[in-house]
C-alpha positions as CSV (number, residue, x, y, z in Angstrom):
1,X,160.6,199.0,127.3
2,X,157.1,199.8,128.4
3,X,153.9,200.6,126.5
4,X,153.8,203.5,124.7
5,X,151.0,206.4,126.2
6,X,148.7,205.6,123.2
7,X,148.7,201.7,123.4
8,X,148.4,202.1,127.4
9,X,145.4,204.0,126.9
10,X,143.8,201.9,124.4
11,X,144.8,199.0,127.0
12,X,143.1,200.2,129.6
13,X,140.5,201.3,128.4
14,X,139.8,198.2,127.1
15,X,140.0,196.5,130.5
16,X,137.7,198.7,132.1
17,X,135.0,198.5,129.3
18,X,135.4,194.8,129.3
19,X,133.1,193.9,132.1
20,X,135.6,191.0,132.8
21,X,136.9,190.6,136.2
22,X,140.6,192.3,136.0
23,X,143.4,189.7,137.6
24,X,144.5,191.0,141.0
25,X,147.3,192.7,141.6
26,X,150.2,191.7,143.2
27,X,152.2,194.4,145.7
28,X,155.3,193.7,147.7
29,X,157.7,195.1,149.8
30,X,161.2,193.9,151.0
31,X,164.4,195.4,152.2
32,X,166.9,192.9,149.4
33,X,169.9,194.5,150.9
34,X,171.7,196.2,147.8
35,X,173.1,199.1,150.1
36,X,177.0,199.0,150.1
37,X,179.5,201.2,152.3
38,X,180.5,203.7,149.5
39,X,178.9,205.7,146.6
40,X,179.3,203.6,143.1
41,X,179.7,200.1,144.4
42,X,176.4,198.7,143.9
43,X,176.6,199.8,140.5
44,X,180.0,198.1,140.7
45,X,178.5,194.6,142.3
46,X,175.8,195.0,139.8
47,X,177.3,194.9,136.7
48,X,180.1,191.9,137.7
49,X,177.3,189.7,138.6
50,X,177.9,189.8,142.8
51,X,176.0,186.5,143.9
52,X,174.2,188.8,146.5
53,X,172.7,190.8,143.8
54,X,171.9,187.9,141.8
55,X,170.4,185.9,144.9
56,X,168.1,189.3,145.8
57,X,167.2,189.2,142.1
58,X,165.8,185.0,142.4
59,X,164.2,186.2,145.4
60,X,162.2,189.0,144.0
61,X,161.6,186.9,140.3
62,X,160.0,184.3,142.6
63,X,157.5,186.5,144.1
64,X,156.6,187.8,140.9
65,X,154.8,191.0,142.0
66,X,153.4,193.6,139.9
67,X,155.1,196.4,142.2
68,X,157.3,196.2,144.8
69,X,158.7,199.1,146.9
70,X,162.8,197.9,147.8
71,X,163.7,199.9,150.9
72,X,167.8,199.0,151.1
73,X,168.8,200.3,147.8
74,X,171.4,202.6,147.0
75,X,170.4,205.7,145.0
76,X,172.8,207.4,142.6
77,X,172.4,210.9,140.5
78,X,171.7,209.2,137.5
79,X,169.6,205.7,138.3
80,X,172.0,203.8,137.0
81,X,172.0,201.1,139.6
82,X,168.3,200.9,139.7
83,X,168.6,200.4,136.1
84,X,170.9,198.0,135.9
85,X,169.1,195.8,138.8
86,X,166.1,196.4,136.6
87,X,167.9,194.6,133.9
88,X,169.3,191.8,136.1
89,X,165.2,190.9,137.0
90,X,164.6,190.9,133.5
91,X,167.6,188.6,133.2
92,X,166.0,186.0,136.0
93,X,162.7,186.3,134.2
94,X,160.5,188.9,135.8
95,X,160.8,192.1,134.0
96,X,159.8,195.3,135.6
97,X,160.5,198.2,133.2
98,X,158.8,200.9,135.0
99,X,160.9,202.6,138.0
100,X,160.6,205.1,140.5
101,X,163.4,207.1,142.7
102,X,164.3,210.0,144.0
103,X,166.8,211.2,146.4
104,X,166.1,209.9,150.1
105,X,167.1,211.9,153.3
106,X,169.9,209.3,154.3
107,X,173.5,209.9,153.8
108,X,172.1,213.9,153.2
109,X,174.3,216.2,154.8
110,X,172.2,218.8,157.2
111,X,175.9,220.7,158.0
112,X,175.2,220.9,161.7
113,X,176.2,218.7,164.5
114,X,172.7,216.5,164.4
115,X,173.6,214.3,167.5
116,X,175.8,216.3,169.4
117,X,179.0,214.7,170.1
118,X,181.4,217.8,168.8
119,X,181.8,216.5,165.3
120,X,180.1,217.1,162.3
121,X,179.8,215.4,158.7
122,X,179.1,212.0,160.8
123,X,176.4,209.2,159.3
124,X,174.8,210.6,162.4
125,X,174.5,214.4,161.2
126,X,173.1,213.0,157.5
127,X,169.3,214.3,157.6
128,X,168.8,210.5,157.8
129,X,171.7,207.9,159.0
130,X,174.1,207.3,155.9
131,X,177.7,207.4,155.1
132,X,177.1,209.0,151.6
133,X,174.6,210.8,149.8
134,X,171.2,208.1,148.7
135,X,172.8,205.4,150.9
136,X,170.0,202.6,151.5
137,X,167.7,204.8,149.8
138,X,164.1,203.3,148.5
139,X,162.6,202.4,144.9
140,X,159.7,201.3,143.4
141,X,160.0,198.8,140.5
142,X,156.6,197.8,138.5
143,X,155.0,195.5,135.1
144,X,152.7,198.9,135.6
145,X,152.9,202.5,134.7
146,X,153.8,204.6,137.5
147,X,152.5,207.6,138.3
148,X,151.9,210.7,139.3
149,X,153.8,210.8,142.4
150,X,154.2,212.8,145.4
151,X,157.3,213.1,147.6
152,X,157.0,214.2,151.2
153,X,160.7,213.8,151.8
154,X,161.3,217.5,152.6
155,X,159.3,218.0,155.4
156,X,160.7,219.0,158.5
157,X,159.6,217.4,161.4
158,X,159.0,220.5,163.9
159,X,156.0,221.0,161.4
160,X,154.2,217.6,161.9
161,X,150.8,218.6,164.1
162,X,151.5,216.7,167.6
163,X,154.9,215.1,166.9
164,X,156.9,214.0,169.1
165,X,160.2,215.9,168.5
166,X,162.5,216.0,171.8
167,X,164.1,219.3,172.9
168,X,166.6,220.5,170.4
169,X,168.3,223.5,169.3
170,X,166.3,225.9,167.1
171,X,169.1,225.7,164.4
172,X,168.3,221.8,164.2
173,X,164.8,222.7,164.3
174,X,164.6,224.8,161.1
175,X,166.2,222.5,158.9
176,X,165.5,218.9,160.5
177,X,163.6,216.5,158.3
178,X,161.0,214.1,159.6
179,X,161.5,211.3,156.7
180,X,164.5,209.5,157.8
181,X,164.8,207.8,154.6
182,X,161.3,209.1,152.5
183,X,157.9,209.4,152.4
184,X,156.2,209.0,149.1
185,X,153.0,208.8,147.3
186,X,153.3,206.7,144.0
187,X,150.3,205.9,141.9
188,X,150.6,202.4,140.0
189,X,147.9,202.5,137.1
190,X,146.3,199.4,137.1
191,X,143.4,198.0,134.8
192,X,141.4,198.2,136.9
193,X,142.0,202.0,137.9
194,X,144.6,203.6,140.3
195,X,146.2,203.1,143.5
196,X,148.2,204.4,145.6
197,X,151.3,203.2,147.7
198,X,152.2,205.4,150.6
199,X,155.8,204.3,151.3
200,X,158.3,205.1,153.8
201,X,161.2,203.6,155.5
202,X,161.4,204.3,159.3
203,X,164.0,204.7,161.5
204,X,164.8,201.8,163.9
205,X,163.2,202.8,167.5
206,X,166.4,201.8,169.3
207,X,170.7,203.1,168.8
208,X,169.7,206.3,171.0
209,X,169.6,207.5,174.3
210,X,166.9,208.5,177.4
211,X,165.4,210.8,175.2
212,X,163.8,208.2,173.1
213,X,164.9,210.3,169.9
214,X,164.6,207.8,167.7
215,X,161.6,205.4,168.7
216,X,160.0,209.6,168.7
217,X,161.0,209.7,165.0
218,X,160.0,206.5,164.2
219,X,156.5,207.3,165.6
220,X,156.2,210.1,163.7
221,X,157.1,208.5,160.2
222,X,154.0,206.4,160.7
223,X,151.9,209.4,162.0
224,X,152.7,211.2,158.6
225,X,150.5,209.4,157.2
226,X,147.3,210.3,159.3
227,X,147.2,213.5,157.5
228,X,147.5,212.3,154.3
229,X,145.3,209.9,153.3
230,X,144.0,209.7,149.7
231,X,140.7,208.7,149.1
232,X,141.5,206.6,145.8
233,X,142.5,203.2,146.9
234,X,145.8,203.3,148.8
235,X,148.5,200.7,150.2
236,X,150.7,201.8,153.2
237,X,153.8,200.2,152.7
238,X,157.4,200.1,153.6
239,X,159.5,199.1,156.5
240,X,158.1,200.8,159.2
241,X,160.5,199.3,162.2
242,X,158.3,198.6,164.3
243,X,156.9,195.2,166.5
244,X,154.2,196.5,168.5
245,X,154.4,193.0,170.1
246,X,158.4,192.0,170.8
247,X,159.8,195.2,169.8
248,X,160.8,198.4,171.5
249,X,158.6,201.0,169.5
250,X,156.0,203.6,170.1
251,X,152.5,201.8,168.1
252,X,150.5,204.5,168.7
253,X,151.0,205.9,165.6
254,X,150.6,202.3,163.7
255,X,147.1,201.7,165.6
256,X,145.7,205.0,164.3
257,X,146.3,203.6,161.2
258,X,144.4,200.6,161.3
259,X,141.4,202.6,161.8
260,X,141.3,203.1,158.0
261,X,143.7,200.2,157.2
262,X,143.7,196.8,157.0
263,X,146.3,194.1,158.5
264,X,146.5,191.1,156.4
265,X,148.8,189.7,158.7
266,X,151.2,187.9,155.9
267,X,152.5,184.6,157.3
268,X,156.2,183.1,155.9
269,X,155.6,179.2,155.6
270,X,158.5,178.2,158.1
271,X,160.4,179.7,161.0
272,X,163.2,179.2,162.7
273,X,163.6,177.7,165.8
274,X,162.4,179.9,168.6
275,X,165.3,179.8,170.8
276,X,167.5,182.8,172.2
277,X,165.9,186.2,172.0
278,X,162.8,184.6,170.3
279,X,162.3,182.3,173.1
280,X,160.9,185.1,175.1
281,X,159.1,186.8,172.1
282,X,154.9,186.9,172.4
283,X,154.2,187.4,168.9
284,X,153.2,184.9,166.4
285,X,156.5,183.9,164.8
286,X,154.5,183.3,161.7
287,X,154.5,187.2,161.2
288,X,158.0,187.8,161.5
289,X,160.0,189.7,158.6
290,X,163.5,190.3,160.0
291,X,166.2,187.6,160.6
292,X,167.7,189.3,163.3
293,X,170.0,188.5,165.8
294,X,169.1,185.3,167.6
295,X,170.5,186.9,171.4
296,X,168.9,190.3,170.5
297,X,166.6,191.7,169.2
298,X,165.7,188.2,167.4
299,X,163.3,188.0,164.6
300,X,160.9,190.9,164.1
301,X,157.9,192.1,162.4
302,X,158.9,195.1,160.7
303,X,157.8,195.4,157.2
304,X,154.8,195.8,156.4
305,X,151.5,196.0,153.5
306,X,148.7,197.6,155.1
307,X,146.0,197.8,152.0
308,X,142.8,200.8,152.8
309,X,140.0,198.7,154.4
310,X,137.7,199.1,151.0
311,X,140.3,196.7,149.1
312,X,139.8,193.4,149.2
313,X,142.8,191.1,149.5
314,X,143.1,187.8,148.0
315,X,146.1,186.3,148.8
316,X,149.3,187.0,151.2
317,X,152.7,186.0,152.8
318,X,156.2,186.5,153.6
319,X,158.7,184.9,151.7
320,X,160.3,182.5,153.9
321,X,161.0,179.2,152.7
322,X,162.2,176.1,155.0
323,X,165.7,174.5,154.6
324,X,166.0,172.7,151.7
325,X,163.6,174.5,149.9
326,X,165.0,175.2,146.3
327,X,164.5,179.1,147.3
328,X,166.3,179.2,150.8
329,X,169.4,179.8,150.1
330,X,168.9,183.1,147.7
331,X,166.7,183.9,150.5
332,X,168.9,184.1,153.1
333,X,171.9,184.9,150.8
334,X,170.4,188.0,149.3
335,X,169.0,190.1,153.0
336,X,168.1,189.6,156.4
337,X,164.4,190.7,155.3
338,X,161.8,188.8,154.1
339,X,160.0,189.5,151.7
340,X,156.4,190.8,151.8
341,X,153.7,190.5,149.5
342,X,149.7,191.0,149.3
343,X,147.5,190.1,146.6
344,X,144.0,192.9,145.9
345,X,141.1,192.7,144.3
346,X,140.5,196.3,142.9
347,X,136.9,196.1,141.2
348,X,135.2,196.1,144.9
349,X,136.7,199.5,145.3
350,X,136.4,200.6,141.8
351,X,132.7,199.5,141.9
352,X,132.1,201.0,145.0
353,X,133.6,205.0,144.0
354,X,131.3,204.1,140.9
355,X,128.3,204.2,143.1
């Protein structure tokens, strides 16, 4: 159970009057795979201790962030199975009481025959791919209050200035999304004031045809963002899909955003041998997030921590540990991700909006 509103405030207040250099703050980001092929069955895996769930839990217990955005997580009506993971952490010894979901645009039926093959109700005709309603959905877990927070989920893409939208019927139009998953803005409340993760899980660039549909969409996602930027301290966060290096994507969108953004460039501590698709790769291997398929694509940067450019980061990595290493097996038990996480300094930016 968290803090109650009076002892927060007195907390905070307290840290901010202090003088005393506030610890930073640890944010992370990692797909843990808890997305399963039908509605309940996370819940289900949850609650009878599925290894999987238990090795995603290690993983995240390890990293010991303050707030992590999970972006392969099943959402239900209710929460229940982001309260019962929420329990599980607790369990492995990192408790994170605070939480944050809301119903993502994958597995939402749109009722219209989204990718045109003569059928409707498909994953494919979900206003984001899904085989049932908050199917690998996001959620924010946090040691720190959360909020306010803004969701962007229900934008339709048509109405993103510049996109990239291909040709399509004007009934698809009118009710198409642009988040293929979500597009959030969640304020963590730190001691050291607010800030600000903008959060998002992309669709993958590729599983489409000549007209580029998706690696469009995917360009977009990230483009959202260029119109919304906060001026409180902000993180852009999420897996956004994308390589600009070794992967077949649209970067546009992502370089625009490094013009007010920072790239830590998290490095994992091992990788794996370079051989297959990664053989052929031009990208610092170091970087790489995704254990894909060795023949094709291979491993992949494609989550990512981007903190504003006034923050000051202290610390950063991916969460890849080499053979033998007491973590690797939970590692590669619990996802094919890796997870992400950057430390920040907040009193440079708080001092500086002071001024």
């Amino acid at each position: 159970m968290g803090l109650r509103p009076a002892a927060l405030a007195l907390l905070l207040s307290a840290a901010a009057g202090s003088g005393a250099a506030a610890d930073p703050i640890r944010i992370a980001t990692w797909d843990p795979g808890l997305s399963r092929k039908g509605p309940g069955l996370l819940l289900r895996d949850i609650r009878k201790g599925d290894p999987q769930v238990l090795a995603a839990a290690r993983v995240i217990a390890a990293a010991a962030p303050d707030v992590i955005l999970l972006t392969g997580i099943d959402w239900d009506h209710d929460g229940r199975a982001l309260e019962a993971f929420s329990e599980t952490l607790a369990q492995a010894g990192h408790a994170m009481p605070h939480r944050f979901a809301a119903r993502p645009n994958s597995g939402m039926a749109a009722g219209l025959d989204l990718d045109g093959d003569g059928r409707r109700g498909e994953a494919d005709d979900a206003q984001g791919w899904g085989q049932f309603t908050g199917q690998n959905g996001m959620a924010v877990l946090s040691r720190l209050p959360l909020g306010p927070v803004i969701d962007y989920s229900d934008r339709l893409w048509r109405d993103l200035p510049g996109n990239l939208m291909p040709d399509t019927a004007p009934e698809i139009a009118a009710i198409q999304r642009l988040s293929s998953t979500a597009h959030w803005d969640v304020t963590a409340q730190t001691p050291s004031g607010p800030v600000r993760l903008l959060a998002w899980s992309a669709t993958p660039p590729v599983f489409d045809g000549d007209e580029d549909r998706n690696g469009r969409r995917n360009h977009d996602e990230a483009a959202f963002w260029l119109r919304h930027l906060p001026e409180a301290p902000f993180v852009l966060i999420g897996t956004l899909n994308l390589d600009p290096v070794d992967g077949e994507c649209r970067a546009e969108a992502l370089t625009a955003l490094l013009d007010h953004a920072q790239d830590p460039q998290p490095r994992g501590a091992w990788q794996p041998p370079q051989t297959g698709a990664n053989a052929r790769h031009r990208g610092d291997p170091a970087l790489d997030t995704g254990d894909f398929d060795d023949e094709a694509p291979g491993n992949l940067r494609v989550d990512y921590i981007l903190p504003a450019l006034a923050l000051s980061v202290t610390g950063s990595g991916v969460l890849w540990p080499a053979p033998g290493d007491p973590l690797a097996e939970a590692v590669a038990q619990a996802s094919d991700h890796r997870l992400v996480w950057v430390d920040l300094d907040l009193q440079p930016a708080k001092e500086a909006m002071a001024e």
